[in-house]
DRENDO-1510 file (C-alpha; in Angstrom, 1 decimal, always signed):
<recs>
REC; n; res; u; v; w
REC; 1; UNK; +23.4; +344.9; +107.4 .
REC; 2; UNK; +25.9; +347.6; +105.7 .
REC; 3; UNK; +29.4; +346.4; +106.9 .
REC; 4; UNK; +31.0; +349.8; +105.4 .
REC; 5; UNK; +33.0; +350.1; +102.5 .
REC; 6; UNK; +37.3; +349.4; +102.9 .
REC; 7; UNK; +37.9; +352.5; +104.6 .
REC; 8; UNK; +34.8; +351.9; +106.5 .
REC; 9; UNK; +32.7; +354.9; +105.4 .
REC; 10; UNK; +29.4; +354.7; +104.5 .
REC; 11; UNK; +28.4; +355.8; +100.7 .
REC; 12; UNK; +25.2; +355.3; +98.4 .
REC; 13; UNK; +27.5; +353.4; +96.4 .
REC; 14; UNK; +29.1; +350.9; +99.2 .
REC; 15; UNK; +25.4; +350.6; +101.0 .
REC; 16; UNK; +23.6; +349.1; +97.2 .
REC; 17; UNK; +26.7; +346.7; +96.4 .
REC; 18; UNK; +25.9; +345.5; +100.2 .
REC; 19; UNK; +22.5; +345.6; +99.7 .
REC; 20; UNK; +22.6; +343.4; +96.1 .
REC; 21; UNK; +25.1; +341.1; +97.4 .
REC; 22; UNK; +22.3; +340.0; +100.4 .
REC; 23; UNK; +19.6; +340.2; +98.5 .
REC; 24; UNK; +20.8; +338.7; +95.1 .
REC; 25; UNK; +22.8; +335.5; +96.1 .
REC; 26; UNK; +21.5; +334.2; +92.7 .
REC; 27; UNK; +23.5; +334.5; +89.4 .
REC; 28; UNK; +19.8; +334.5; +88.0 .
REC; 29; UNK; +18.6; +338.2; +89.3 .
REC; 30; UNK; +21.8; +339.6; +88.0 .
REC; 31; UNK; +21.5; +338.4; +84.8 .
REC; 32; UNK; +20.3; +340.4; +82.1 .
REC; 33; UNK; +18.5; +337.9; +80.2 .
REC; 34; UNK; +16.0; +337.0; +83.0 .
REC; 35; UNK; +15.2; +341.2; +83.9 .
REC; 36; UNK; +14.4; +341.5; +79.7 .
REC; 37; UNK; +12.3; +338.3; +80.4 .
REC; 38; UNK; +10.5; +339.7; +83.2 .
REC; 39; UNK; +9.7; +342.9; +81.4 .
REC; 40; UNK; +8.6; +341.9; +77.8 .
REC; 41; UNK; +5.9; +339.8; +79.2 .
REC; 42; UNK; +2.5; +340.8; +77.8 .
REC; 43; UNK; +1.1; +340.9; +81.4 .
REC; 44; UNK; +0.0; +343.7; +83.7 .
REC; 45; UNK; +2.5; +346.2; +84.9 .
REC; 46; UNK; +1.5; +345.2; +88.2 .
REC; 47; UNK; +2.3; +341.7; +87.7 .
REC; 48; UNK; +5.8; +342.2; +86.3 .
REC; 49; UNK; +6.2; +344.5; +89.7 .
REC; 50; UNK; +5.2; +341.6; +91.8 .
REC; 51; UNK; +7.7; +339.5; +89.6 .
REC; 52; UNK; +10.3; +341.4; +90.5 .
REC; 53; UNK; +9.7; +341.9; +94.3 .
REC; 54; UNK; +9.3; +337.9; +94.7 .
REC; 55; UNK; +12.5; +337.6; +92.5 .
REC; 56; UNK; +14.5; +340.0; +95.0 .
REC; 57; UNK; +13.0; +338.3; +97.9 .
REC; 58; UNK; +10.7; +341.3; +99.2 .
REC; 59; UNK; +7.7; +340.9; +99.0 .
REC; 60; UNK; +6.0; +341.0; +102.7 .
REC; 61; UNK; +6.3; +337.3; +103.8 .
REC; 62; UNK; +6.2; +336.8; +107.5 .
REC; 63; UNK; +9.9; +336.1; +107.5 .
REC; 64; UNK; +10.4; +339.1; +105.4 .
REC; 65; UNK; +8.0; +341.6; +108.1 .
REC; 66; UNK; +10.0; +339.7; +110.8 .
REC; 67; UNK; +13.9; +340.5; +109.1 .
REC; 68; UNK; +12.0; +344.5; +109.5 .
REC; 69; UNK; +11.6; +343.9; +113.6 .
REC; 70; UNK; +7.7; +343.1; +112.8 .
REC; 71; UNK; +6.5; +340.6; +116.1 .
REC; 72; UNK; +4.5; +338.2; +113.7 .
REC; 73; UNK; +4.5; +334.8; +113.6 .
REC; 74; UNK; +6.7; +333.2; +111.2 .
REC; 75; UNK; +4.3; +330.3; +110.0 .
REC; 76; UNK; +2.8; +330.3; +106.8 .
REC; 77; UNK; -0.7; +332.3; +106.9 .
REC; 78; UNK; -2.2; +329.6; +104.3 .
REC; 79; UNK; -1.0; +325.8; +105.7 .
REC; 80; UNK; +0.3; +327.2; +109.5 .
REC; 81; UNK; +3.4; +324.7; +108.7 .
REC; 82; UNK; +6.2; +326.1; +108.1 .
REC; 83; UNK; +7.8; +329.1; +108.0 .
REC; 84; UNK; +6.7; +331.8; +105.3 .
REC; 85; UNK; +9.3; +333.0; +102.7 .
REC; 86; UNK; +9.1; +333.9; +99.8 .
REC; 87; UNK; +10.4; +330.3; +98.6 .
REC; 88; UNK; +7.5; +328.5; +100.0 .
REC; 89; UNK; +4.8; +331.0; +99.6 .
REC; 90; UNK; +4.9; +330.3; +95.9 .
REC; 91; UNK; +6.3; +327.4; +94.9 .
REC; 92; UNK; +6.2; +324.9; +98.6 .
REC; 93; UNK; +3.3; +325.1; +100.2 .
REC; 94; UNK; +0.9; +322.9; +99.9 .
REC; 95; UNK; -2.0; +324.8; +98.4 .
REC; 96; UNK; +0.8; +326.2; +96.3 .
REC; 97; UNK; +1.7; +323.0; +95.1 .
REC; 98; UNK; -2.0; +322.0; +94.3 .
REC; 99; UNK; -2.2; +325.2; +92.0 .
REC; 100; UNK; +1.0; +324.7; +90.1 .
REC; 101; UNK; +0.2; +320.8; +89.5 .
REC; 102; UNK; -3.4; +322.4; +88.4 .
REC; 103; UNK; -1.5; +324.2; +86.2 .
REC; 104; UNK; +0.5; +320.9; +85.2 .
REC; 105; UNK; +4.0; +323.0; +86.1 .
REC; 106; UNK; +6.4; +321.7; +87.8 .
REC; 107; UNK; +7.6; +322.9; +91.3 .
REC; 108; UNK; +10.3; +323.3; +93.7 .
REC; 109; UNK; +9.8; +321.4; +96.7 .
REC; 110; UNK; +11.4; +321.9; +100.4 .
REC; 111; UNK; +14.7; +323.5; +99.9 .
REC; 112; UNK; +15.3; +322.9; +95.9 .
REC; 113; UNK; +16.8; +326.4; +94.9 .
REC; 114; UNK; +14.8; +329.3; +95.3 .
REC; 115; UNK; +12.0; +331.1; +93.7 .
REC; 116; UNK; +14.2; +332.9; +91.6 .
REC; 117; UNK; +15.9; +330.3; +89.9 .
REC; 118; UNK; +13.4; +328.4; +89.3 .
REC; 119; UNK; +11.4; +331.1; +87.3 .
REC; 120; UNK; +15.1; +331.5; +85.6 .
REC; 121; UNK; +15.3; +328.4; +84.5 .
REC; 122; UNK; +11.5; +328.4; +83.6 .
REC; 123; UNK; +12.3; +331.5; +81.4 .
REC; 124; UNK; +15.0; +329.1; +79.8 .
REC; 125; UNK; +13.0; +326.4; +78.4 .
REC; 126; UNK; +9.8; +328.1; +77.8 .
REC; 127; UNK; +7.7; +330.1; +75.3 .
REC; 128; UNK; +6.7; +333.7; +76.4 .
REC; 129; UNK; +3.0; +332.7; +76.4 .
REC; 130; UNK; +3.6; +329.9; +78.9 .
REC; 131; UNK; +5.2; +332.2; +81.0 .
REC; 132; UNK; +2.3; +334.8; +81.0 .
REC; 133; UNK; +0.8; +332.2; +82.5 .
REC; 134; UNK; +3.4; +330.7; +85.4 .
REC; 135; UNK; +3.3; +335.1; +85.7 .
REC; 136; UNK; -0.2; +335.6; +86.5 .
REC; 137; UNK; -0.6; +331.9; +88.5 .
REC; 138; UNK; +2.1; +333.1; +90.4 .
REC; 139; UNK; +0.5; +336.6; +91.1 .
REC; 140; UNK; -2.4; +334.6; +92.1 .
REC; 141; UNK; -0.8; +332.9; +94.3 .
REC; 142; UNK; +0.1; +335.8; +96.3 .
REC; 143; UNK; -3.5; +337.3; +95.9 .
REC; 144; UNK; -5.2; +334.3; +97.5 .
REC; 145; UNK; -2.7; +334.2; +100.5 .
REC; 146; UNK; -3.4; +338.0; +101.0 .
REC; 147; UNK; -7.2; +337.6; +100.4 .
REC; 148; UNK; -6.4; +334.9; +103.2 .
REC; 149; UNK; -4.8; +336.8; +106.2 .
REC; 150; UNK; -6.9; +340.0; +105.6 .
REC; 151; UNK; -10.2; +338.5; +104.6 .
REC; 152; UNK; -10.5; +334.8; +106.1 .
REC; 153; UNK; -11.2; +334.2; +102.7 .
REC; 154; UNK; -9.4; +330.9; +100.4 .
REC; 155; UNK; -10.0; +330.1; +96.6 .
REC; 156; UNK; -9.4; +326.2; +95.8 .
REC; 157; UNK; -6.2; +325.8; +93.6 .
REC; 158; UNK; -8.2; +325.4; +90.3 .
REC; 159; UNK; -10.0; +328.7; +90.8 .
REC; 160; UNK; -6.8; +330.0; +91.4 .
REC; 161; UNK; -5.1; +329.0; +88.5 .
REC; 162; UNK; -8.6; +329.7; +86.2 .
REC; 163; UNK; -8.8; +333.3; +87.3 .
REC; 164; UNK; -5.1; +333.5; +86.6 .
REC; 165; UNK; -5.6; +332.6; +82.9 .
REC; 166; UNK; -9.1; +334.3; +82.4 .
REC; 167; UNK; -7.3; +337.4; +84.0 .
REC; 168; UNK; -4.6; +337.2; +81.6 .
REC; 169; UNK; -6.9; +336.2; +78.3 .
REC; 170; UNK; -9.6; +339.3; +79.2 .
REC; 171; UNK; -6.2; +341.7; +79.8 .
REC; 172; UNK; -4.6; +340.6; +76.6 .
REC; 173; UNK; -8.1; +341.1; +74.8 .
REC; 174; UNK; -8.7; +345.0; +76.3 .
REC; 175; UNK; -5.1; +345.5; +75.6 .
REC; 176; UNK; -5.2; +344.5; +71.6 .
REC; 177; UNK; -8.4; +346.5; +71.3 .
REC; 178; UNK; -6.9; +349.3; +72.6 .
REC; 179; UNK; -4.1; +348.8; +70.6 .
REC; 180; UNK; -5.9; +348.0; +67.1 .
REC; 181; UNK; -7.7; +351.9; +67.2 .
REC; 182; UNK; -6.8; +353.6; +64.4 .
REC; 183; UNK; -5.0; +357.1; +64.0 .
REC; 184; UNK; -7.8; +359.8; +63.7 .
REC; 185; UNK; -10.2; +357.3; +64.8 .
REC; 186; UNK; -11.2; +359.5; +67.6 .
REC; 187; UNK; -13.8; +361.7; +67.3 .
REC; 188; UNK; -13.8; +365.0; +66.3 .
REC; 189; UNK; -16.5; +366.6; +66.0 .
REC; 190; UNK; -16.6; +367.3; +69.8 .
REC; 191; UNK; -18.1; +371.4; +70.4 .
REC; 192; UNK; -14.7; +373.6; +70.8 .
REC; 193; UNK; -14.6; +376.0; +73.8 .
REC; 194; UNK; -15.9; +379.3; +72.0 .
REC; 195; UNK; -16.3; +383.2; +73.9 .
REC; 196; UNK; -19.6; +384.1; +75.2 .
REC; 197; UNK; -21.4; +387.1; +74.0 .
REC; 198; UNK; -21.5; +389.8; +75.6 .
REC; 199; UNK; -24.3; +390.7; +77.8 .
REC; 200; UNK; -25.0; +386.7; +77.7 .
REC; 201; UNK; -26.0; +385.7; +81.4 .
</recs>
């Protein structure tokens, strides 16, 4: 909640340094490093959007719909455990766990930091092509506990993690074909828009 700036008057300014400082406890989200991570990825544009609403802690967790006055139950909509945030959504729960050890990558468990750092300190010790991958499991993730609440339906953690990487491979492919088109390679021989004759009906 915006506690107002020193004089106590509310501006755009006051209102996002309030808003950054409660969302972005983490040296991690501030850092530059980690956002140029994030967005050189070779991944879908909607993947590095999900990236970067699980790294400010909004995507729409229970506790998250809950913080916005949304009566729901705070449990997690895949193991009905514990309660859902964005911490044990992806990295704690136990089908989340199942897929990242599919995935032979090591998780957070219970309270060990958040999601945040740990994908910060993943982005510190490995290669861009590994995290693709953590990317689009993680993305996943988040699909199959949607597809979950909204359609009663679950994938097992290793057809989680297999779409994730035959996902990635078949996006990688269309985007290099697209990319390997040559200048002038495009048609053009198509008919041009020319003027009728008159008296043609």
């Amino acid at each position: 909640m915006w506690g107002g700036d020193h004089r106590g008057i509310y501006t755009v300014k006051s209102s996002y340094k309030s808003l950054m400082g409660t969302i972005n406890g983490s040296e991690v989200v501030n850092g530059v490093d980690f956002w140029l991570g994030v967005w050189n990825l070779g991944i879908r544009p909607s993947v590095k959007n999900f990236l970067w609403r699980a790294a400010l802690d909004i995507l729409l967790t229970t506790c998250n719909l809950n913080k916005r006055r949304v009566p729901i139950s705070l449990t997690c909509s895949v193991c009905g455990g514990f309660k859902e945030d964005v911490h044990h959504v992806l990295l704690s729960c136990s089908t989340t766990a199942a897929c990242w050890a599919e995935a032979r990558v090591e998780a957070l468990s219970g309270d060990q930091g958040s999601f945040v750092d740990w994908l910060g300190g993943l982005f510190k010790q490995s290669t861009k092509n590994k995290m693709e991958v953590v990317a689009m499991i993680a993305w996943n993730i988040w699909n199959n506990r949607n597809s979950i609440v909204w359609k009663n339906q679950a994938k097992f953690p290793y057809q989680v993690v297999n779409y994730a990487k035959s996902h990635l491979q078949a996006w990688k492919q269309a985007r290099n074909r697209r990319l390997s088109i040559p200048n002038g390679a495009v048609s053009t021989d198509m008919n041009q828009w020319s003027r009728l004759e008159i008296g043609y009906v």
